[in-house]
Steps between C-alpha positions, in 0.01 A plus 500: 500500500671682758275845369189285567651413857551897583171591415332213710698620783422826435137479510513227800651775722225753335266326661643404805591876579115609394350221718730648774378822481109360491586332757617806713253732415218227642720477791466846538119541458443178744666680752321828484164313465627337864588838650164642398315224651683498819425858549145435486469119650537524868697178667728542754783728307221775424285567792425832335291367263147715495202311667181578342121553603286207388113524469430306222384186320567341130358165336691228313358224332683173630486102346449255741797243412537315849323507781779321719274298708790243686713838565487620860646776598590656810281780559084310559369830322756517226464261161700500180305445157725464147350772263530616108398846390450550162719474217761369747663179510655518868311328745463757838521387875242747618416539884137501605276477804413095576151668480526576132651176427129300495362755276758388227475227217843372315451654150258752585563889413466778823495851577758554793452865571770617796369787719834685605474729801756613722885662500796276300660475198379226194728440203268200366265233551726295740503816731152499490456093573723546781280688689155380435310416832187315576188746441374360869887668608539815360633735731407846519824639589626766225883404561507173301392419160229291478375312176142304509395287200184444382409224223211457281493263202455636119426384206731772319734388292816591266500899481176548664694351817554789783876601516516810665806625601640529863374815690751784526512631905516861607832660594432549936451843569570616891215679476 
């Protein structure tokens, strides 16, 4: 009995040391993955981080899941609309022009295509909804980044749905 005993405590610290060493090896490689992205994410540690040249636009095929009508927000040109894009089962807050809003139908599929133009930095589509303007307000001045959206309903669906990805920007030149 007492054999069986040693060799259950045996293999009980086995696996306690091996799940200790997983453990510190993903510790590890979590914390290099956060070193990377903080050398490339600017926020208010990195202020280094390389602005890019945008010129651009890209289309993604969006699922009208709410339309929010009772929600008012605090901007009169601003709206929020929930969204699904496809094969996705997490609902998006996605900010529009109030403009835009009327054109939509709850469970309707759209092309949102983003026209990008201007100096910044985007990491995804959040950086992009950020800055989206009313087409009626789109400035003209080069130092800002500027998104407009346009919107036109499809009847695409499943892989024939637009996905493109986000535009890349130029490095700035000081030319």
């Amino acid at each position: 009995m007492k054999k069986y005993q040693k060799i259950i405590f045996i293999c009980m610290a086995l696996i306690i040391v091996v799940l200790g060493v997983f453990l510190i090896i993903e510790r590890n490689e979590l914390k290099e993955k956060c070193t990377n992205n903080s050398v490339i994410t600017p926020n208010d540690e990195n202020k280094n981080a390389e602005e890019l040249n945008y010129d651009c636009s890209f289309t993604q095929t969006w699922k009208v899941y709410n339309l929010l009508e009772n929600y008012t927000g605090h901007h009169p040109d601003v709206s929020y609309v929930i969204l699904e894009k496809f094969q996705t089962t997490i609902p998006y807050s996605h900010i529009i022009p109030s403009n835009l809003k009327s054109k939509l139908e709850q469970g309707k599929y759209y092309e949102f295509t983003y026209h990008i133009k201007g100096k910044g930095y985007i990491n995804d589509i959040n950086d992009i909804t950020d800055k989206i303007i009313p087409e009626d307000n789109a400035k003209t001045s080069q130092s800002d980044l500027i998104v407009t959206l346009s919107i036109k309903e499809t009847d695409k669906l499943g892989l024939e749905q637009l996905q493109e990805p986000i535009c890349s920007g130029a490095p700035i030149t000081n030319e």
